[in-house]
matplotlib code that plots the C-alpha trace (Angstrom):
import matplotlib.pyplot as plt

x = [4.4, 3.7, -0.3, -0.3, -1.9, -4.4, -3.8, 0.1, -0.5, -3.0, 0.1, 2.4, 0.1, -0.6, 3.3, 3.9, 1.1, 2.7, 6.2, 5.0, 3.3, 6.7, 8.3, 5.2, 6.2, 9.8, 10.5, 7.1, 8.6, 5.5, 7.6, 9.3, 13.3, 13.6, 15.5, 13.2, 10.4, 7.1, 3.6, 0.6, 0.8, 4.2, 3.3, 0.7, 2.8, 5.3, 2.9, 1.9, 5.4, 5.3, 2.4, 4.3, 8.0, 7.3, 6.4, 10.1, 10.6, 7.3, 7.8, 11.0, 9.7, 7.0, 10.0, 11.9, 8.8, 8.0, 11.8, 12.8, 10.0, 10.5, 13.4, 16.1, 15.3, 18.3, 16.2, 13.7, 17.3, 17.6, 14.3, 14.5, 17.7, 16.0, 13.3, 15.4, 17.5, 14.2, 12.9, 16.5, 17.6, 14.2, 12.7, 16.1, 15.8, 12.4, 12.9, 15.2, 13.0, 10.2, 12.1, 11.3, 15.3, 18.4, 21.1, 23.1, 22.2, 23.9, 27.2, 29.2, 27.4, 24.2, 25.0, 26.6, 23.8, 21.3, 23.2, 24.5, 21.3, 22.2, 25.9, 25.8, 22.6, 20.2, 17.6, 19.3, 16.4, 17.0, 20.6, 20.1, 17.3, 19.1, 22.2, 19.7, 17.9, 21.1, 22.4, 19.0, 19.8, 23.2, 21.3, 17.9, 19.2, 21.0, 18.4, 15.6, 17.9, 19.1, 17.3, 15.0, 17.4, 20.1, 18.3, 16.6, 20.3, 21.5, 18.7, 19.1, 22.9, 22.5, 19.5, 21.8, 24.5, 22.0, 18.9, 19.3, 22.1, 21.4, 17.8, 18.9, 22.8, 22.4, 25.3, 25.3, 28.0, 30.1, 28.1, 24.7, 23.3, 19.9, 18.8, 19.4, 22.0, 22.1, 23.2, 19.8, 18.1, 19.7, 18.9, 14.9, 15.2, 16.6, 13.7, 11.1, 12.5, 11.7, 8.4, 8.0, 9.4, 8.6, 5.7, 2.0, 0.7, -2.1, -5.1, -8.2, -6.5, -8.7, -6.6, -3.2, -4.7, -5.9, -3.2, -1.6, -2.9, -3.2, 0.9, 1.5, -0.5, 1.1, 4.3, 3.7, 2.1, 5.6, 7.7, 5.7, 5.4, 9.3, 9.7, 7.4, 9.1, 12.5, 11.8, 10.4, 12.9, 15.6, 13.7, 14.0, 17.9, 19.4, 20.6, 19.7, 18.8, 20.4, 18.3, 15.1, 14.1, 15.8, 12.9, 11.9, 15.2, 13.8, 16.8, 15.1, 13.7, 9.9, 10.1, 10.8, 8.5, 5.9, 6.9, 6.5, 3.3, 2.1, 3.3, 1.6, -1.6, -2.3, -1.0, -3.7, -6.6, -9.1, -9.0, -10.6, -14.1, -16.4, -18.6, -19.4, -17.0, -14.6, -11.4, -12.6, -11.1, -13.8, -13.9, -11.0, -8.1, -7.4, -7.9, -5.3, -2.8, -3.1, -2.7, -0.1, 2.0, 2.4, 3.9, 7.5, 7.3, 5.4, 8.5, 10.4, 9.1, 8.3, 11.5, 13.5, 16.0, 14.7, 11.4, 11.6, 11.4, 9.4, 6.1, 5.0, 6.3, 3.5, 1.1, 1.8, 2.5, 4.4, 1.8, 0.5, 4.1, 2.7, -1.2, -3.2, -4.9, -2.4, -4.1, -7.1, -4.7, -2.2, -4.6, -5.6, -2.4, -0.7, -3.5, -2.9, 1.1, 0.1, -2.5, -0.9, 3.0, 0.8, -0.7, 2.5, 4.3, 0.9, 2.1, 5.5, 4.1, 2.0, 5.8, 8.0, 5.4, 5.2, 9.0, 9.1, 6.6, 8.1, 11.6, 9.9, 8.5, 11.7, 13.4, 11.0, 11.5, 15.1, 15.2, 13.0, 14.4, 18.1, 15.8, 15.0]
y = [-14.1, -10.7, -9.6, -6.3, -2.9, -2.2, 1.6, 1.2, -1.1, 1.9, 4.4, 2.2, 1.7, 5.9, 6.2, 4.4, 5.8, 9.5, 8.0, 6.7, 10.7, 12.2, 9.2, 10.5, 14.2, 14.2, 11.1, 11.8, 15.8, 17.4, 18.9, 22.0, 23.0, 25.1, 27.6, 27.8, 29.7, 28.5, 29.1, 28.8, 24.6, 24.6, 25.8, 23.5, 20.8, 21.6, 22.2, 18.4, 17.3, 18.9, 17.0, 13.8, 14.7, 13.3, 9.5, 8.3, 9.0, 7.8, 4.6, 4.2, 5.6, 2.6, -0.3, 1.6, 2.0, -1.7, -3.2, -0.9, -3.0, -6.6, -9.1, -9.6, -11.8, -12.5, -14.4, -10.8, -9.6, -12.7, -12.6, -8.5, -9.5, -12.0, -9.9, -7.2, -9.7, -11.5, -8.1, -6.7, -9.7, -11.2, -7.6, -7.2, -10.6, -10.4, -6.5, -7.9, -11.0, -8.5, -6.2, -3.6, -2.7, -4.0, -6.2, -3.2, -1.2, -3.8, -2.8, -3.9, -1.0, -2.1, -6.0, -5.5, -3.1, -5.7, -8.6, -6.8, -4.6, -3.5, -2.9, -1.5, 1.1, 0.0, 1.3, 3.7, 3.2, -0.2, 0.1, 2.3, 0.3, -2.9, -1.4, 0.1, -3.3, -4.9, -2.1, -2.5, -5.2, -3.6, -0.9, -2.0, -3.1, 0.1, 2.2, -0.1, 0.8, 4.2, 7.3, 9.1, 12.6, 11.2, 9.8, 12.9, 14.8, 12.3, 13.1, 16.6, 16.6, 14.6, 16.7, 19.7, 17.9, 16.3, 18.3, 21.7, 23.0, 21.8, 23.0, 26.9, 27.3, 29.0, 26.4, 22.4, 20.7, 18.2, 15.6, 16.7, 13.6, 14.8, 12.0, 9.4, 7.5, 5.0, 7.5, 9.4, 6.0, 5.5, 9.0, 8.0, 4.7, 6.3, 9.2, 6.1, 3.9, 7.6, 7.2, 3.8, 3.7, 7.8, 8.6, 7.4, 7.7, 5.1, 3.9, 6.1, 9.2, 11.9, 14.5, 13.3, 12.4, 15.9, 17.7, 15.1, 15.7, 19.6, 19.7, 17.6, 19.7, 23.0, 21.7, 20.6, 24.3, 25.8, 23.7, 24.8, 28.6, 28.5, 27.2, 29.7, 32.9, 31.1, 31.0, 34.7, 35.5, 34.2, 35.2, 39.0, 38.9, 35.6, 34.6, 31.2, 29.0, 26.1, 26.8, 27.2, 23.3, 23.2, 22.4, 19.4, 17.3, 13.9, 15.5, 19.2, 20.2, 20.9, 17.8, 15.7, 17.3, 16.8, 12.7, 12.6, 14.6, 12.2, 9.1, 10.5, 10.9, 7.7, 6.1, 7.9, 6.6, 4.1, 0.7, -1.4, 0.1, -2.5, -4.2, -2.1, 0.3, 0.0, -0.5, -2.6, -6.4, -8.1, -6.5, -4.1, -4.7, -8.2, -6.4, -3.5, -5.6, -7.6, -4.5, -3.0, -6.6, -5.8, -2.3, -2.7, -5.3, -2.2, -0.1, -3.0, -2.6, 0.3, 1.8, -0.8, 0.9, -0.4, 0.8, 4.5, 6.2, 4.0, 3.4, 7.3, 7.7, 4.7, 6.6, 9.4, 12.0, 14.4, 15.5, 17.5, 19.6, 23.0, 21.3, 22.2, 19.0, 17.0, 16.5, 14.6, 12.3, 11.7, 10.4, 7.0, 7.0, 6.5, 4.1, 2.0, 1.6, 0.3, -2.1, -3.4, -3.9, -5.4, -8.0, -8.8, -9.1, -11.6, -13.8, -13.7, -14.4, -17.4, -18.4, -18.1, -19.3, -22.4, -23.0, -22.6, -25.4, -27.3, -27.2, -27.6, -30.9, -31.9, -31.5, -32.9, -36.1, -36.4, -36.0, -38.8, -40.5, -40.0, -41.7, -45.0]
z = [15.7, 17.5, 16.6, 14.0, 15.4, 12.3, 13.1, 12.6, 9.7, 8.4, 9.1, 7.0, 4.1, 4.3, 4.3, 1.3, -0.5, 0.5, -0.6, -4.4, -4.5, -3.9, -6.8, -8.7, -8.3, -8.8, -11.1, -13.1, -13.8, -12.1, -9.7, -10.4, -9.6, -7.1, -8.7, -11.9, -12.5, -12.2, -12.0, -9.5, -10.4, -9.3, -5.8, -5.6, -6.9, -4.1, -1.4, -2.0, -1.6, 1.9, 3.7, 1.7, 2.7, 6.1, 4.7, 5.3, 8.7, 9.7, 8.3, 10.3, 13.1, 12.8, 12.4, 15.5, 17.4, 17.4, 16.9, 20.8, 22.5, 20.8, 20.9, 19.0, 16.0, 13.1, 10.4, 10.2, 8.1, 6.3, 5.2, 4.2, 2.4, 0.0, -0.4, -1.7, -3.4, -5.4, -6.6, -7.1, -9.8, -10.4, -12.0, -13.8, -15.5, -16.3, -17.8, -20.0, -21.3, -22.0, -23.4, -20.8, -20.9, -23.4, -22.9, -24.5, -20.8, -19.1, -17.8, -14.7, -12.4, -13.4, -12.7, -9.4, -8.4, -9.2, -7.7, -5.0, -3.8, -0.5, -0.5, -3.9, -2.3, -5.2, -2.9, -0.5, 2.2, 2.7, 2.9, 5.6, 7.2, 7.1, 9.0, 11.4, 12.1, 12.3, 15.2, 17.1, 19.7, 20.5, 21.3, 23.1, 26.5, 26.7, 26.1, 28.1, 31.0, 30.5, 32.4, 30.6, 31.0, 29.1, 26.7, 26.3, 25.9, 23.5, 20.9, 21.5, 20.9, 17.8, 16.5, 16.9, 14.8, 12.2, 12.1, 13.1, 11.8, 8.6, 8.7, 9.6, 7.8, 4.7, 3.3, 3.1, 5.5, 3.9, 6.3, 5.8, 3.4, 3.8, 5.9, 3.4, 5.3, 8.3, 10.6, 10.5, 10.8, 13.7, 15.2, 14.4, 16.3, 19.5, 19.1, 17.9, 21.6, 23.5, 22.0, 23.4, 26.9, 27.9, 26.4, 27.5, 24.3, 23.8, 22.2, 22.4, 23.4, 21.1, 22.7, 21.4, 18.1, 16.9, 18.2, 16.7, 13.1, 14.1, 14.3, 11.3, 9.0, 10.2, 9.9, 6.5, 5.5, 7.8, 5.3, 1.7, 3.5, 3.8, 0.0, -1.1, 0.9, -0.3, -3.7, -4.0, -1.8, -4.7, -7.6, -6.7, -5.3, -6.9, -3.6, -1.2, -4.5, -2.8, 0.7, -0.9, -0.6, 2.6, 4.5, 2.5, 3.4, 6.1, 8.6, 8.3, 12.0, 10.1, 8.6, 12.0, 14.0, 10.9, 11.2, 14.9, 15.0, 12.7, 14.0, 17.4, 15.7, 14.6, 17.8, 19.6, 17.7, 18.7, 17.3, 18.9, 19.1, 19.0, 16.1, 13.2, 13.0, 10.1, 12.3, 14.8, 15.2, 13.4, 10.2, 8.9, 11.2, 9.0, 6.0, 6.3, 7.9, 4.7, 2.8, 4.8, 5.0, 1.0, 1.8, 1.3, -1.5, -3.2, -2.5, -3.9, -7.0, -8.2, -7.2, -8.9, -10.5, -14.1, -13.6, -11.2, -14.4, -16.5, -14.8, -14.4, -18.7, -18.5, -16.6, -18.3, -15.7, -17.6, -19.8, -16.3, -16.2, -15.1, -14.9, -11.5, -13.0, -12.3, -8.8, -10.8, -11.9, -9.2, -6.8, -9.4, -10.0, -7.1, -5.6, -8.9, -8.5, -5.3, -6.2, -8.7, -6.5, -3.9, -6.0, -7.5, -4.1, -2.6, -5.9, -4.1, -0.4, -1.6, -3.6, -0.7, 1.5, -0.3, -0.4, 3.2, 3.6, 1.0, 2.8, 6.1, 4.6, 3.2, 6.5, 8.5, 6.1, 6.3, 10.4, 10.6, 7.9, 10.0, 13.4, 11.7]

ax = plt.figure().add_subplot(projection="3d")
ax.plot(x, y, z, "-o")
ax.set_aspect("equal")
plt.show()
C-alpha cells in the first residue's frame, strides 16, 4: 500500500469541506437564482460559492495526479463500487425503517437508482469517476511515453472544445454538460498526468505555493466579479440571464485555472518539516490521512439521494435566506456534516475491515483444509 502525502490528504479533506458548502448553499436555499433579485447577502452568498466552485476539480485532479504515476490496480473499482453500493441501498433501507422516507416514495426510479447507483448516476460524480478510473491504465503508458508538445496540444484542443467555448459563447452547446460528465473527468486526468510528468512542482517550494494561493483567490474573486457585472448587467437590459452563472460551471476557463492554482499550492508546501510542527511525520500527518481516508464515504452520505435535502431542513439553513449571517452558521455546519459522515463511514471501515479478515480466515482455513 502506497504511503499518503498528509498535504494531499489535507487538500482532499479542504475539497470536500468546500463541496458540502456549495450542497449547503444551493440545497439549503441560501443561494440566490441568478436571474432574481437579491440583496447585498445574495452577493455574499454567491461570492462564497466561487472560492468553493473549484472543490470538484481539485479532488479529481488529486485521484488523476496520483492514479498517472501508480499502477494499474482492478480491485480499487471493486472496492469504490461496494462502497457506493453499501451507502446507496444500506441508507435507503435504513431511511425507510426510521421513517426518514415512506414506502409510498418508493417507485421503480427510486429502486433502480438505489440498487443500481452508478449506471442509474445516483451520484453523478462517481459515475463519472468510476469510468475515469476505469479508462486510466489504457491511457498511462501512452501518456508516460508521449512528448511533452503533444500532450501539451491535446489539452489545449480539448480545452478549446470543453472549456473555452463554453466559458465565453453567450449560448449553451447541446454538449456543454457543465463538467458533470466523464468526458471532463477525463480531460482533468490528462491535465492532472501533465502535472505529474512536466512539472517540477515539489515539496517546500514557497514560491509555487503563494503564487499558488495568489492565482486561486483571484480566480475565485474573477469568477464572483463576472456574476456580479452579469447580473447588473441583466437587471438593467434583461438580456444574458442564462450567462450570468457562467463562470461557476467545473468546465468554465476561471474555474480550471482556480483548481490548478490550488492544487499547485498545496503541492508546494512543506511537509515534512521536522518535530513540532503540526504537519510533520510524527504528529499530524497520521491524523489527516485518517481524516481525509473518510472523505468520500462523507460524500457518500450526505448526498444520498434520501438525505441532499433533508439534512440542511435539519440544520436549518433556510431560516438565513437573504441573512449575511448565514456565514456564522455555515461554517459549524458544514464541519458538523463532516464529523458526523466520517464517523459513520470509520463504523463502516472497522465493518468491512472485519469481513475482509473474516473471509481471509475462512480462506486461509479451507486452502489448508484442501492440503491435508
Amino acid at each position: 500500500m502506497k504511503k499518503r502525502e498528509a498535504k494531499f490528504e489535507l487538500l482532499r479533506i479542504v475539497a470536500m469541506l468546500m463541496i458540502i458548502t456549495l450542497h449547503y448553499l444551493d440545497k439549503g436555499g441560501i443561494l440566490p437564482k441568478p436571474g432574481a433579485e437579491f440583496s447585498a447577502a445574495g452577493y455574499l452568498a454567491w461570492l462564497l460559492e466561487a472560492f468553493c466552485v473549484p472543490a470538484v476539480n481539485v479532488y479529481v485532479l488529486i485521484s488523476a495526479y496520483f492514479l498517472a504515476g501508480s499502477d494499474y490496480r482492478p480491485m480499487k473499482a471493486a472496492k469504490l463500487w461496494i462502497q457506493v453500493f453499501f451507502y446507496s441501498a444500506g441508507l435507503a433501507v435504513l431511511a425507510l425503517l426510521t421513517g426518514v422516507s415512506s414506502w409510498a416514495e418508493m417507485d421503480k426510479y427510486r429502486l433502480l437508482t438505489y440498487l443500481l447507483p452508478v449506471v442509474e448516476e445516483h451520484y453523478w460524480f462517481v459515475t463519472a469517476y468510476l469510468l475515469m478510473y476505469l479508462l486510466a491504465p489504457l491511457m498511462n503508458e501512452t501518456l508516460r511515453g508521449l512528448p511533452k508538445r503533444t500532450l501539451e496540444q491535446g489539452i489545449g484542443l480539448l480545452l478549446l472544445f470543453l472549456c473555452l467555448s463554453s466559458s465565453i459563447l453567450p449560448v449553451k452547446l447541446p454538449v456543454d454538460r457543465m463538467g458533470y460528465d466523464a468526458l471532463w473527468f477525463l480531460c482533468l486526468y490528462l491535465i492532472g498526468a501533465y502535472l505529474r510528468y512536466h512539472t517540477a512542482i515539489g515539496e517546500g517550494m514557497p514560491g509555487v505555493c503563494i503564487r499558488g494561493f495568489a492565482g486561486y483567490g483571484l480566480c475565485s474573486l474573477l469568477i464572483a466579479g463576472s456574476f456580479a457585472a452579469l447580473h447588473i448587467f441583466y437587471e438593467k437590459t434583461g438580456s444574458l440571464e442564462g450567462f450570468i452563472n457562467r463562470q461557476y460551471q467545473y468546465n468554465s476557463i476561471l474555474c480550471l485555472a482556480a483548481s490548478v492554482f490550488l492544487f499547485t499550492a498545496f503541492a508546494g508546501m512543506r511537509q515534512r518539516t521536522g518535530p513540532g510542527r503540526w504537519l510533520s511525520r510524527e504528529k499530524g500527518a497520521g491524523l489527516v490521512c485518517r481524516i481525509a481516508s473518510a472523505s468520500f464515504g462523507v460524500y457518500l452520505i450526505h448526498e444520498h439521494l434520501t438525505l441532499r435535502y433533508l439534512w440542511p431542513r435539519w440544520l436549518g439553513t433556510g431560516h438565513f435566506a437573504e441573512n449575511p449571517l448565514f456565514l456564522l452558521h455555515w461554517l459549524p455546519s458544514v464541519l458538523a456534516v463532516y464529523g458526523v459522515c466520517m464517523l459513520i463511514d470509520f463504523i463502516r471501515q472497522a465493518l468491512f475491515w472485519g469481513i475482509g479478515r473474516l473471509g481471509k480466515s475462512v480462506l486461509s482455513g479451507s486452502v489448508q483444509t484442501q492440503r491435508k
